[in-house]
C-alpha distance (Angstrom), angle and dihedral (degrees) to the residues before:
residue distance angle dihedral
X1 . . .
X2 3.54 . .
X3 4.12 123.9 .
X4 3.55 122.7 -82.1
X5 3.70 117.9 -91.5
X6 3.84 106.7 -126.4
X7 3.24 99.3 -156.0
X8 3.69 115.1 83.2
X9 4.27 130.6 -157.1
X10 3.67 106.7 -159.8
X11 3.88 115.2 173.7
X12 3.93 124.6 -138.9
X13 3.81 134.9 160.7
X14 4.24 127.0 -136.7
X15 3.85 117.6 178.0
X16 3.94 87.2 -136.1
X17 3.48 93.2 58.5
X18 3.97 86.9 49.1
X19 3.48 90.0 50.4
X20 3.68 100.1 50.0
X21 3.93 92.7 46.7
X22 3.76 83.5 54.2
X23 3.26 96.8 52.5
X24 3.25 110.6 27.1
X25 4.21 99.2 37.9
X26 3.84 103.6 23.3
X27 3.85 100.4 76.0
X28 3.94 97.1 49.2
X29 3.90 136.2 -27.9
X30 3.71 136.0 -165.6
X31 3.99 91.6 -81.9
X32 3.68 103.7 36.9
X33 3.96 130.0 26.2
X34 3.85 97.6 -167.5
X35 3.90 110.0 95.8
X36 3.89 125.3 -112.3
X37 3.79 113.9 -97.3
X38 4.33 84.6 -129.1
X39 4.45 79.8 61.5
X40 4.06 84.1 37.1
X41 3.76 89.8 57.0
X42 4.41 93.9 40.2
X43 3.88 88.3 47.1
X44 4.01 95.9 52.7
X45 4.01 82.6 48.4
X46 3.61 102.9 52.0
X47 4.04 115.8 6.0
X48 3.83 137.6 -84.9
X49 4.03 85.5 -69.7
X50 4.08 106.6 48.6
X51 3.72 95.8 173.5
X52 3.98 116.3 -152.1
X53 3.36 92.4 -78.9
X54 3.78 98.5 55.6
X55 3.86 82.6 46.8
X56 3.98 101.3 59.6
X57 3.89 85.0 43.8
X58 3.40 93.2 61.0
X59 3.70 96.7 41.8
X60 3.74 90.3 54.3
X61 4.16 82.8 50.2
X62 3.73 94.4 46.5
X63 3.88 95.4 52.6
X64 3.82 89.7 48.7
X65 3.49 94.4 45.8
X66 3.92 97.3 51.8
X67 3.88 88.9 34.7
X68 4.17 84.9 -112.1
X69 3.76 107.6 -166.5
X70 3.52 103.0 -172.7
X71 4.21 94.3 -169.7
X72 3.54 89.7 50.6
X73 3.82 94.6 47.9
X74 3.65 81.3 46.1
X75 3.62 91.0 62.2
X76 3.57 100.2 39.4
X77 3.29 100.1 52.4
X78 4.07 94.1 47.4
X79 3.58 86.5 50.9
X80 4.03 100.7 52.3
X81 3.83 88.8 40.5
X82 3.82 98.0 53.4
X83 3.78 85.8 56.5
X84 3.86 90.5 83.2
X85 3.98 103.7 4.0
X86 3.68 86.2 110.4
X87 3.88 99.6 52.1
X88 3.66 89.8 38.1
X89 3.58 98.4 62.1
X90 3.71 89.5 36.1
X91 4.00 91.5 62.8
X92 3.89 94.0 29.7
X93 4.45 85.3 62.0
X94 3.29 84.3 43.0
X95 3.62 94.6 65.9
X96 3.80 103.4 31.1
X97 3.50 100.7 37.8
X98 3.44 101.6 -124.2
X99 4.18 145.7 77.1
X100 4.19 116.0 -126.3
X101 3.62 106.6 -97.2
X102 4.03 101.4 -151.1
X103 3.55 124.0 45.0
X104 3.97 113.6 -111.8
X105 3.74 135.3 -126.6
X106 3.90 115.6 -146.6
X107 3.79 100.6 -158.0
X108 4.60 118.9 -158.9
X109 3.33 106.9 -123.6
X110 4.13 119.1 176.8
X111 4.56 81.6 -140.0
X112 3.67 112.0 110.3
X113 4.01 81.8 -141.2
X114 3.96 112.7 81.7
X115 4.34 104.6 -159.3
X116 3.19 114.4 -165.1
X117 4.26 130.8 -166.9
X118 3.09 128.6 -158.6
X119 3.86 98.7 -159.5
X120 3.87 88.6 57.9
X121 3.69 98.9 39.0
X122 3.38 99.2 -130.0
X123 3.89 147.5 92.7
X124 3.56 141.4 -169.7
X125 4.45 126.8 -101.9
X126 3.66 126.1 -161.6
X127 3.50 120.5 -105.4
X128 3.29 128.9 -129.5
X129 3.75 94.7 33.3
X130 3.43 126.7 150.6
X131 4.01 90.9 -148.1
X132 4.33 124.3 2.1
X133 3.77 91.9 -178.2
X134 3.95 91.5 109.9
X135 4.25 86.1 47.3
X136 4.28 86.8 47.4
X137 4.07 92.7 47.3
X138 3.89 99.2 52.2
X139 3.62 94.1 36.0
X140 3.41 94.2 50.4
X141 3.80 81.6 46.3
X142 3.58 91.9 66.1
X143 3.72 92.4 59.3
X144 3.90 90.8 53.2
X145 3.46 92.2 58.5
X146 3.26 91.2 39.6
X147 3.93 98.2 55.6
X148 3.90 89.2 22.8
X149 3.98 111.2 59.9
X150 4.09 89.0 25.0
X151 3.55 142.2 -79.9
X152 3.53 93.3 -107.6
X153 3.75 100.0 65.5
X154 3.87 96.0 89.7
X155 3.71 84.2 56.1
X156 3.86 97.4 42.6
X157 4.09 88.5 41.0
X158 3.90 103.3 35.3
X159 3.62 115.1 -107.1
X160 4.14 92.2 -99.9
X161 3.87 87.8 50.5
X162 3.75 87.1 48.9
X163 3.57 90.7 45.0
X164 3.74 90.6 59.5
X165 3.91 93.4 45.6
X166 3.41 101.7 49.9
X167 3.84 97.1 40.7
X168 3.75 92.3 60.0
X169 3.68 95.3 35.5
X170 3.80 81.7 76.1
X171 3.80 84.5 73.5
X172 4.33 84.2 84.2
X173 3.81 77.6 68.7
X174 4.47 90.8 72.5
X175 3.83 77.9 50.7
X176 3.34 116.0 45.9
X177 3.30 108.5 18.0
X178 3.85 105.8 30.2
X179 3.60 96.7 112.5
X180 4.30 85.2 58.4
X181 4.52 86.1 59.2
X182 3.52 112.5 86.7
X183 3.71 117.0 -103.8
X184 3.84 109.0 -62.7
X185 3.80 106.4 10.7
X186 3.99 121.9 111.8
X187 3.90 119.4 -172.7
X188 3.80 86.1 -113.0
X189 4.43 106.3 -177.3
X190 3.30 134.8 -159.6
X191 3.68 123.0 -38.4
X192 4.09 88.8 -126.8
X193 3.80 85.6 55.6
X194 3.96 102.8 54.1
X195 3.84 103.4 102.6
X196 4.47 86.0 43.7
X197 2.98 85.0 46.5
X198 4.54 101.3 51.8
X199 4.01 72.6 42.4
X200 3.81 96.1 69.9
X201 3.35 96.4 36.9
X202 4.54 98.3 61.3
X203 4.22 80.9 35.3
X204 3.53 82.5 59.8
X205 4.03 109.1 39.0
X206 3.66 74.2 53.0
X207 3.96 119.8 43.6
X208 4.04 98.0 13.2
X209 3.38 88.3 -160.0
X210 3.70 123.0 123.9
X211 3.50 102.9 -162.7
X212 4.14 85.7 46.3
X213 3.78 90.5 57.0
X214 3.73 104.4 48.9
X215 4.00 87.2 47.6
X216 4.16 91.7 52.4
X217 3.92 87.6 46.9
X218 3.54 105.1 48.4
């Protein structure tokens, strides 16, 4: 049996949080300026301008209407994600080096976008969702490069250079870790990242070296 990982992904929901990824994430984001069908659907309900109010109203709407439960989500998700937590993170230090420091909160969110930050320790899943496993690995993903190759690089880089570097690094994920997706789903990116993204993956059949990579795409 293999050592304990010490960092630990617990999931949780809070309306607020909802509300805020809503609001704040569901019209545009750094990657994609069309709107999220869940913010498509809150919009044509209240207005161009649902305030926070409007929001939680349609939250509480939304989970009735898709019969949302969010402790059996809760469960289900936990359950499906522990089936390959501990390889995951064994490959994923592997690569970059280095274990997560801080243990993570993966907070429900009715969005179809999933934020994530870094300086919270946290990002957002889908709900309902059969399986988040694919959302969980690159997310996560982002922290590894994040704690891996240095938390300076969005400083050295400029955070929409880094942006673009460590959205398509998630390609490694198809590579290394495809046999951890369920059956059918690929870590596909951005359409503005696909040639970065091909890029990363013959730099890596070829140099397997994290480190080496990130310095040859920059």
């Amino acid at each position: 049996m293999g050592a304990k990982i010490i960092m630990t992904l617990s999931f949780n929901y809070n309306q607020d949080k909802d509300v805020w990824c809503l609001l704040n994430k569901g019209k545009s984001s750094n990657n994609s300026p069309q709107p999220t069908k869940v913010y498509e659907s809150l919009v044509a309900k209240y207005g161009d301008n649902p305030s926070e109010i409007d929001t939680k109203s349609f939250i509480d709407f939304y989970f009735t209407e898709n019969n949302v439960s969010i402790e059996r989500c809760i469960e289900k998700y936990l359950a499906d994600w522990q089936l390959v937590s501990d390889e995951y993170h064994k490959r994923a230090k592997n690569i970059f080096g280095t274990e997560l420091p801080e243990d993570i909160c993966a907070y429900l969110t009715i969005n179809n976008r999933n934020p994530y930050s870094i300086a919270d320790s946290m990002f957002y899943v889908s709900v309902p969702r059969e399986t988040i496993r694919k959302t969980i690995m690159h997310e996560l993903w982002h922290f590894y490069t994040w704690y891996g190759l240095g938390v300076d690089q969005e400083t050295k880089l400029v955070k929409e250079k880094y942006n673009e570097l460590k959205e398509s690094l998630t390609v490694l994920l198809n590579v290394e870790c495809g046999d951890l997706l369920p059956d059918g789903v690929v870590d596909e990116g951005y359409p503005q990242h696909q040639a970065l993204r091909k890029n990363i993956s013959e730099l890596w059949s070829t140099h397997k070296d994290i480190k080496q990579v990130w310095e040859l795409i920059q």
